[in-house]
Structures are given as structure tokens and as C-alpha cells.
N, C-alpha and C positions, 0 to 999 in steps of 0.2 A: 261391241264384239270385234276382236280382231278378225285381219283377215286369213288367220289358219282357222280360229275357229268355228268361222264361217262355211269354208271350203269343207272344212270336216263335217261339219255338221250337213252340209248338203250332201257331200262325196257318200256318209255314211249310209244314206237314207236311199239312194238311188244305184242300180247296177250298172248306168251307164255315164259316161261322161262325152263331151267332144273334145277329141284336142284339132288344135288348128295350126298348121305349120305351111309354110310354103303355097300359100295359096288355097289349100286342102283341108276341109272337114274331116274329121275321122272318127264316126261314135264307136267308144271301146268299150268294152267289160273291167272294173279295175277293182282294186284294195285299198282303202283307207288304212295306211300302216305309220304309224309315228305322226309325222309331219307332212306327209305325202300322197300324192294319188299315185298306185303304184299298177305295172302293166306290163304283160307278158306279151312279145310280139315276133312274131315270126315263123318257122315253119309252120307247122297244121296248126300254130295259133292264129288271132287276129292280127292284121296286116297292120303298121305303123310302120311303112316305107321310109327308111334312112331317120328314123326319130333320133338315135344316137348321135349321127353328126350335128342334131340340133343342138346350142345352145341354151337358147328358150324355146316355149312354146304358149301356148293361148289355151286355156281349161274355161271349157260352158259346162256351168249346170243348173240342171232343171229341179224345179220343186215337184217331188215324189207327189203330192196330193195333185197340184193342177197343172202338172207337164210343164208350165210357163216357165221360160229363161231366169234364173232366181240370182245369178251373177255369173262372171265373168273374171278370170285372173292370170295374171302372166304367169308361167312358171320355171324352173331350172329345170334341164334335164339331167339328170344323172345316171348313167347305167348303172346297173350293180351287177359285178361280176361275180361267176361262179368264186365260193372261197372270202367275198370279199365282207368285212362287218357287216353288211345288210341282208348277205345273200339268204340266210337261214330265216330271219324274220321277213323277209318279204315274201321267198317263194313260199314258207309255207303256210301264211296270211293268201297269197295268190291259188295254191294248189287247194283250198280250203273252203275259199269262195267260189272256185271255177266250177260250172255247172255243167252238169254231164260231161265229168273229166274220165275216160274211158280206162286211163293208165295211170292212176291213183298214186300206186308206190312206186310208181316211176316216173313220174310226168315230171319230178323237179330235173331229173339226169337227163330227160331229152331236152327240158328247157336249154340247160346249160349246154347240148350240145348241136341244137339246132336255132336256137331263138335269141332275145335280147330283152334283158328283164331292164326297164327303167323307172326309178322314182323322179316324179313330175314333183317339185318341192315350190308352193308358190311363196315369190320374193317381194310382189307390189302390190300395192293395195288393189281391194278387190272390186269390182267393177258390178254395181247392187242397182235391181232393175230402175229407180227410177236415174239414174244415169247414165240407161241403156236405151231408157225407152225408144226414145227416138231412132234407134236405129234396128229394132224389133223385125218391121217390115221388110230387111231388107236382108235377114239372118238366114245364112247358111247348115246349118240343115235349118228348115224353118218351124221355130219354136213362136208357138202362139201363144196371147198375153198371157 
């Protein structure tokens, strides 16, 4: 199985993901869109402090049946700006999944005017629990076998 397939197929199955930047866990809410885990962040959304200036980032995910860390993967970040080839396929993949989204036919226009839409596109192979295991114990947020 490659490793989009991989990520897809976990990313699809579960609402939540961690990305990991700068020393900092962050479980998000996200969208499996194309190739990507994709992620609305900023005002009255979920926080992902300066993800943008990131280049890469670090995607954990968990197997929806037993919670347990199921891989691990480096990934690109990519903003998508309002207008830009992604913007209509992602936010509305994003505004579609958001749950208990209060401003429905409007939530993409405050996106683009207060937040920062990014697809996370992973680029290296993926990192599959048994050559994680070992370092399980010692995982940020902590995810059990």
C-alpha cells in the first residue's frame, strides 16, 4: 500500500488528526480531499499557530477501531488561498465535514477572511506502528498500543 493510500485510508476513517510542528502537538478536525489532509485554522476555528510559515509538518494517526497510533508521516504544507485551484474543493469538502458549523452559507467567506485554509500533502514514506513501536511510550499526546 502506498503511503497516500495509507494516510487516506486512516485520515478517512477518523475526525481527528495530530500535526506536530515546532515542538507542539496539535489534534485538529480535518478533510481528506484529493491527496491531502486538509484544515481550516484560525479565528473562531481551531488554532494551528503560524502552520503556514511551515514548510513541513509531522501527521499521527490513529486507528478509528483501537484509538492506537496506526502511522505516522511527514507532510507539505500548502496554504490554499481564497480564489486559488483548491480553494472551492477544499473548503467545501472542509465546511461539509465541520460539525456544528453555526454559519453554513457563510463559513467559507469568514474562512477566507479571518483564517488560513492548508493542505497537509504527505511527501515521505510513512511511518507504520511496528516502526514506531518503540517509541509509543514516549508519544505526545499519548496514544496507547
Amino acid at each position: 500500500m502506498s503511503t497516500t493510500d495509507l494516510v487516506a485510508e486512516l485520515a478517512k476513517k477518523s475526525g481527528l488528526v495530530w500535526v506536530t510542528y515546532g515542538g507542539r502537538d496539535h489534534a485538529v478536525w480535518h478533510e481528506w480531499v484529493g491527496d491531502a489532509v486538509c484544515v481550516v485554522s484560525g479565528g473562531s476555528e481551531q488554532s494551528l499557530p503560524r502552520v503556514a510559515d511551515q514548510d513541513t509538518v509531522t501527521i499521527s494517526l490513529r486507528s478509528k477501531s483501537t484509538r492506537a497510533l496506526a502511522a505516522r508521516v511527514e507532510a507539505r504544507v500548502e496554504v490554499v488561498a481564497p480564489g486559488s485551484e483548491h480553494w472551492e474543493t477544499v473548503t467545501t469538502a472542509l465546511r461539509a465535514g465541520r460539525l456544528n458549523l453555526a454559519d453554513t452559507a457563510t463559513a467559507v467567506d469568514r474562512w477566507a477572511a479571518e483564517s488560513v485554509v492548508v493542505r497537509l500533502v504527505p511527501d515521505a514514506p510513512a511511518s507504520t506502528p511496528s516502526a514506531i513501536a518503540h517509541d509509543l511510550s514516549r508519544t505526545t499526546p499519548l496514544l496507547s498500543r
